[in-house]
C-alpha positions in Angstrom: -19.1 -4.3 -1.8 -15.5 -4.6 -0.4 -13.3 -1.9 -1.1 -9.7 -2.0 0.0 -6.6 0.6 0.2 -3.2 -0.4 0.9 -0.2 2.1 2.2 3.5 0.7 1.9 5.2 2.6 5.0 8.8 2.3 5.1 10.5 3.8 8.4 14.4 4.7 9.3 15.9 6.9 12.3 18.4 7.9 8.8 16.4 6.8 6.1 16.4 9.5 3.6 12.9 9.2 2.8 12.3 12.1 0.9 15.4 11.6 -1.0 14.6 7.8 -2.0 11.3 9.1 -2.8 12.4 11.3 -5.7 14.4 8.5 -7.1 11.1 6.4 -7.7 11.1 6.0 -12.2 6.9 4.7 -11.6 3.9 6.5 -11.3 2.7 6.4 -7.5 0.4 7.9 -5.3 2.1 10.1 -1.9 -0.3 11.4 0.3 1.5 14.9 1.6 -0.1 14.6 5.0 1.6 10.8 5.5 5.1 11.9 3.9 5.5 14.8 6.8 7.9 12.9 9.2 11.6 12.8 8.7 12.5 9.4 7.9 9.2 7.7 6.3 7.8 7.1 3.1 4.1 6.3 2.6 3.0 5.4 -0.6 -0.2 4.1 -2.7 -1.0 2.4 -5.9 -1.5 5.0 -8.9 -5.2 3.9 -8.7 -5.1 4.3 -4.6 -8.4 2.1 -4.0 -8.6 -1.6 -5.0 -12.4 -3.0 -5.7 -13.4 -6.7 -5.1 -12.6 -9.1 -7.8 -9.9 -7.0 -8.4 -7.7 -6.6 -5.9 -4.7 -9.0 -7.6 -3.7 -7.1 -9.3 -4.0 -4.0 -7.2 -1.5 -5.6 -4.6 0.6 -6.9 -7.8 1.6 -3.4 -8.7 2.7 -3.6 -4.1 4.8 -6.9 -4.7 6.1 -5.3 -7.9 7.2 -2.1 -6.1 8.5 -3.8 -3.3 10.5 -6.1 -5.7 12.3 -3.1 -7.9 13.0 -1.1 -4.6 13.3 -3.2 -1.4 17.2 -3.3 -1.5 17.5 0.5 -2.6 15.4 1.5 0.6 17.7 -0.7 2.6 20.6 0.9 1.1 18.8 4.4 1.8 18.6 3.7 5.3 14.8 2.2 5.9 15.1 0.1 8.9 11.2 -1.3 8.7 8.1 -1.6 6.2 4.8 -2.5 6.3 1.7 -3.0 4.5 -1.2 -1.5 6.0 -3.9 -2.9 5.0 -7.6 -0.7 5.2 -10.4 -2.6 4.1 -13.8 -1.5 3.9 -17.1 -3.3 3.3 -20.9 -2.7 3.4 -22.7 -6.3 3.6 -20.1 -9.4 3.6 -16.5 -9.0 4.6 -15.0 -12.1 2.9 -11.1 -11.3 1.1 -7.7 -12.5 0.8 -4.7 -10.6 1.8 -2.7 -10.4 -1.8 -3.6 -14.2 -2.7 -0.8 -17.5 -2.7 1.2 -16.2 -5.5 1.7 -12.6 -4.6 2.6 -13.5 -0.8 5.0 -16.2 -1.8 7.3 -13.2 -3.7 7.2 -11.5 -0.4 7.7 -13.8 1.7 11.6 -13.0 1.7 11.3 -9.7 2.8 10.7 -8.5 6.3 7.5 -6.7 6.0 4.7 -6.6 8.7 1.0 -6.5 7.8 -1.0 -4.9 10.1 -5.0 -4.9 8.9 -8.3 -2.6 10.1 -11.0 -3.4 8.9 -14.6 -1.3 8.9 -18.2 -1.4 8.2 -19.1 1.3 6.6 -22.5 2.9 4.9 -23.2 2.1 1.0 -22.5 6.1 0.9 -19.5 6.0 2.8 -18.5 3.4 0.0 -18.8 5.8 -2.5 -17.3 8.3 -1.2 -14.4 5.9 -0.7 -14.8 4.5 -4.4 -14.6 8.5 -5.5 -11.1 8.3 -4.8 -10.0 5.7 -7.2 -8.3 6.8 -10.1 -7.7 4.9 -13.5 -4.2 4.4 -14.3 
């Protein structure tokens, strides 16, 4: 089993992060403990895990966001972004980073996609999966 969870970071010495933040009209997921530092917004897909065989369209709702906001973060003040990537897998680690399609739209933004990846325990998996929520 793979299980992956992406965090969009976006970073500014006079971003107004928690400001921008309050503007966003979609459901999201904004960890408290991420959010604490002046000037950067960390956010996460509604569902906040992504499973194999489904992770299109778990980074789809990523390039969406990214799409509808990008040029109101600039405007706000957000200097960088990135994609963290966290993947986590039991037996096989074989996946794609977002697929041809979604990293084509994203291509014309100035993102960096830093990756970790870690072997974890079938239990460990769980407790990972227990995190998920349906949208």
């Amino acid at each position: 089993m793979l299980l992956m969870k992406i965090t969009l970071n976006a970073f500014g010495d006079h971003f107004a992060a928690k400001k921008f933040g309050s503007t966003i009209s979609q459901d999201f997921f904004m960890d408290e403990d991420d959010n604490d530092m002046e000037g950067c917004l960390s956010i996460q897909n509604p569902e906040r895990i992504g499973v194999e065989y489904e992770l299109e369209s778990y980074g789809e709702w990523y390039v969406k966001f990214i799409e509808t906001y990008y040029r109101k973060m600039k405007d706000a003040g957000m200097e960088e972004m990135d994609m963290r990537f966290d993947v986590f897998y039991s037996e096989q680690c074989n996946f794609e980073i977002l697929g041809r399609n979604l990293t084509a739209r994203l291509g014309v933004y100035n993102i960096a996609y830093p990756v970790s990846v870690y072997q974890t325990s079938s239990e460990e998996l769980k407790k990972i999966l227990s995190l998920r929520k349906r949208i």
